[in-house]
N, C-alpha and C positions, 0 to 999 in steps of 0.2 A: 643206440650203441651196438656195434657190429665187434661179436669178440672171432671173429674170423684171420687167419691167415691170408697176408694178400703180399705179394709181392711185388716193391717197389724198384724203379731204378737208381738205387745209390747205391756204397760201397758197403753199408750194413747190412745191405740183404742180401751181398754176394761174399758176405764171408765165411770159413769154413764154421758149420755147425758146433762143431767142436771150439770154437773162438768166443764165439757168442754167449755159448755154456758156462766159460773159463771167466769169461768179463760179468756174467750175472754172480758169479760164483764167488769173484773176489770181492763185490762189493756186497753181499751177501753178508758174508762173512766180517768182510771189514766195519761192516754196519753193526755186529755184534760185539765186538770186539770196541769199537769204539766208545766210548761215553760224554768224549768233549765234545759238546754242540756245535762249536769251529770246525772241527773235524769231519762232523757229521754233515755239517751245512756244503763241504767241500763236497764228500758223496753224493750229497743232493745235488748239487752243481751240474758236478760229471755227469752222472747219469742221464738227468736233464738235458743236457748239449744233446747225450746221442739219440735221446727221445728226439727230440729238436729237430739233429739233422736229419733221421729217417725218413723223416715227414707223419709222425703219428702224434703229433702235437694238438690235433684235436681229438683223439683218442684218449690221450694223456688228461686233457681237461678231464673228462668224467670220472676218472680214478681223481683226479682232484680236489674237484667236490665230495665227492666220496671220504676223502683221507680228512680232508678239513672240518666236518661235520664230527667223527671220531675223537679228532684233538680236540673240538670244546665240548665232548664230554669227557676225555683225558681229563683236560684243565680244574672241570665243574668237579666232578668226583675226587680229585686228588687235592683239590681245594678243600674241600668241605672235609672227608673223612682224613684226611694226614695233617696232622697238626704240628708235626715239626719242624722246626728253623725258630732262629731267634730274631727276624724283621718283621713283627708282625702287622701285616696292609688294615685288617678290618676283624674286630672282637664285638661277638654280638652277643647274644643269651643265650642261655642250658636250656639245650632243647632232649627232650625223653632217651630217644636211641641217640643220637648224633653228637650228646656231652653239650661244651660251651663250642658254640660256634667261634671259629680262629684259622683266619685266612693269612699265611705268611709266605713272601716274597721266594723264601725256597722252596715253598711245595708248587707255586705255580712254572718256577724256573723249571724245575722237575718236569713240570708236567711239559713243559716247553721244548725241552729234550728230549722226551722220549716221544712226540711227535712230531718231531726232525726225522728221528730214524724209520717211524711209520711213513714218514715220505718217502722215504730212502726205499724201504721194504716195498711198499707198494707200486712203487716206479720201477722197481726192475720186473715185477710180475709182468707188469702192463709192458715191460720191455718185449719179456720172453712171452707174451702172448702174440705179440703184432710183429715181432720183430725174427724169432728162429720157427722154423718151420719141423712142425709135431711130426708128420713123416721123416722127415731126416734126423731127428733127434731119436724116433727109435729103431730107425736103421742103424744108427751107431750100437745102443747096445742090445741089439734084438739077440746077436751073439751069443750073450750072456744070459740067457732065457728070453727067447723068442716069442714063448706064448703069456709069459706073465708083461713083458714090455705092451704088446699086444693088448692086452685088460689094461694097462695103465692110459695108453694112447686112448682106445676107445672111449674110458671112462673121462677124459678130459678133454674131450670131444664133443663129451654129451652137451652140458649146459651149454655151449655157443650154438649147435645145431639147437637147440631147443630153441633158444632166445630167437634165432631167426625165422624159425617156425611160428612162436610165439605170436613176432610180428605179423607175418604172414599173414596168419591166420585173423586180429584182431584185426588187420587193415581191410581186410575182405567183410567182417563183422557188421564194421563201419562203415563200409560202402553200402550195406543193407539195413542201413541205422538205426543199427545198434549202438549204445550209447552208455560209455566203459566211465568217464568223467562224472559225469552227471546223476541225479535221484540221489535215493538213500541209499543208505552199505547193502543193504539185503537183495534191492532190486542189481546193486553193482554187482552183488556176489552172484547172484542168479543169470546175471546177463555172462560172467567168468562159466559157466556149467558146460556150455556147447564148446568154449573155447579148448578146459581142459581135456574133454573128453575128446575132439579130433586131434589136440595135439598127442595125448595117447595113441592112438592111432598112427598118428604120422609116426612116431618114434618104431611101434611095432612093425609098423611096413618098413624102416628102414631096417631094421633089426634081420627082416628076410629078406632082403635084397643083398646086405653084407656078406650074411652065411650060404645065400647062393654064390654070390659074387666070390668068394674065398674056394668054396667047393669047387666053381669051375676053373677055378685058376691051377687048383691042385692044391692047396695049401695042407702042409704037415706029410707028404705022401712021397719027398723025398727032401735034398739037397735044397736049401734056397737060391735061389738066382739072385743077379741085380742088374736093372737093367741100364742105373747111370752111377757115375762115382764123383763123390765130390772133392776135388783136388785142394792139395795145398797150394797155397803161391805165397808170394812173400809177403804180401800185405795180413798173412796171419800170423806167419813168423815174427814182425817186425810189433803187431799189436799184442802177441803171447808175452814178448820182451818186454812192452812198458809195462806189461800187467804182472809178472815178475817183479818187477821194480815196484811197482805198487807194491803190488801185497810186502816187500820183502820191509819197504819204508814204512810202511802201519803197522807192523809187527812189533820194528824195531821201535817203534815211537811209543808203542804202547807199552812194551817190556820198559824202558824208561820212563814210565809214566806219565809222557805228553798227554798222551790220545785221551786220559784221563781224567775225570773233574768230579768234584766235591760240591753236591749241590748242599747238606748238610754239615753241622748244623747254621754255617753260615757260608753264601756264597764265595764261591773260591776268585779270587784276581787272576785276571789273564795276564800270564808271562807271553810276550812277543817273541824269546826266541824259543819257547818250545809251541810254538807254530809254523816254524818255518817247513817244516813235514810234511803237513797237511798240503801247502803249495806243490811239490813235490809229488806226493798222492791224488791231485785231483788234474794236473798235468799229464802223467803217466796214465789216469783214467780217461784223458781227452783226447788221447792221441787217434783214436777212431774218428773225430768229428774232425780234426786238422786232417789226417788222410782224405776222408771221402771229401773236406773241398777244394783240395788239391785234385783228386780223384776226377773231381767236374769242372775246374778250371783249365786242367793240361791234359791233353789226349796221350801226350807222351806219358807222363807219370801213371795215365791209367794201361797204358800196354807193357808198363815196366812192370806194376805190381797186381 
């Protein structure tokens, strides 16, 4: 897994920075705000798609696995310690710490929900990792404290250059075989000694190449420059609009109490027209992935927007 910035040719990677931020932003949010799984499943949808179209859908697998490993211990732990809801699946024996064991149909629906939204959450990180580019995000608010933006950039920098050093480094290991898989833990952790120690190293020497690199540029010693700017065009306008509409329709649905659900003490029935929102919400969220393929079908509509 490569957590690197790369830039692709589609319409997600030529949108204004500030777009990309706004769409991580509202589903962000929208994911907190939400509690009905329908709802939430929508968010997963959307997001999805614009993983999809970017082309980082093999990227996206590894957070996957990841997130999916997470929910069944969600599931396990909120099975076992929450004992409320009145459907009870499986009652076993008093056990010392843990009471009577009593597994019920709402604690696992529970648990079924709140790793919905862990997908949701985790999808847009993996968004805004492969997908907005970390120099241009703090070119936006370097404005606003330049040198503290500065420390946030760098420090979110570190672990992808690590990991790719990482490899680097154990692939070269390996080619002198060394042997990272195999033996016991103590010879694995032994054979890990040379690895962590160059990768220290590697980080120290980029650490002086930076602060050369920053000193000869002149950094802090007057005015900042820029040497490009990233423009609005319509195709951000037009995705700011649906994602307005989004946020403004999951607001509203949630002050109504759609967006809402009762996993105790007995699961809630879904009403079909306080879903019709959610449709609504994850249209408004797709509107990026209908742009960019129109974007690649028609040369005109991509010199319009």
């Amino acid at each position: 897994m490569m957590l690197v910035y790369r830039e692709k040719d589609n319409l997600i990677y030529k949108l204004h920075p500030i777009t990309m931020i706004s769409f991580i932003f509202v589903v962000f949010i929208l994911s907190l705000v939400f509690s009905h799984p329908v709802y939430l499943l929508g968010l997963f949808f959307a997001v999805a798609g614009v993983i999809i179209t970017s082309g980082n859908f093999s990227e996206w697998k590894i957070y996957l696995k990841f997130t999916v490993v997470m929910i069944i211990v969600i599931l396990i732990v909120n099975a076992i310690f929450v004992h409320a809801g009145s459907t009870v699946l499986i009652s076993g024996p008093r056990l010392p710490v843990l009471g009577k064991v009593q597994i019920t149909m709402e604690a696992l629906a529970f648990g079924i929900g709140m790793g919905i939204r862990l997908l949701v959450i985790t999808s847009i990180f993996c968004l805004y990792t492969y997908a907005v580019h970390p120099d241009k995000v703090m070119k936006i608010f370097s404005r606003w404290g330049n040198k503290s933006i500065l420390i946030i950039t760098l420090a979110t920098r570190l672990f992808p250059l690590m990991v790719r050093d990482y490899q680097r480094i154990t692939e070269v290991q390996r080619c002198r075989g060394v042997k990272f898989d195999t033996g016991k833990w103590w010879n694995r952790a032994k054979n890990l000694l040379p690895v962590i120690s160059v990768l220290l190293l590697s980080c120290l020497e980029r650490s002086f190449q930076l602060a050369e690199s920053m000193y000869a540029r002149g950094y802090g010693s007057g005015n900042r420059s820029c040497y490009s700017r990233d423009l609005w065009r319509p195709r951000d306008y037009i995705i700011l609009f649906t994602l307005f509409i989004s946020m403004g329709t999951g607001i509203w649905a949630a002050l109504k109490g759609w967006a809402s659900y009762g996993y105790y003490p007995k699961l809630e029935r879904f009403n079909l027209k306080e879903l019709y929102m959610v449709v609504v919400v994850m249209i408004s969220l797709m509107f990026p992935v209908i742009l960019n393929w129109g974007w690649k079908r028609w040369p005109i509509l991509r010199s319009k927007i």
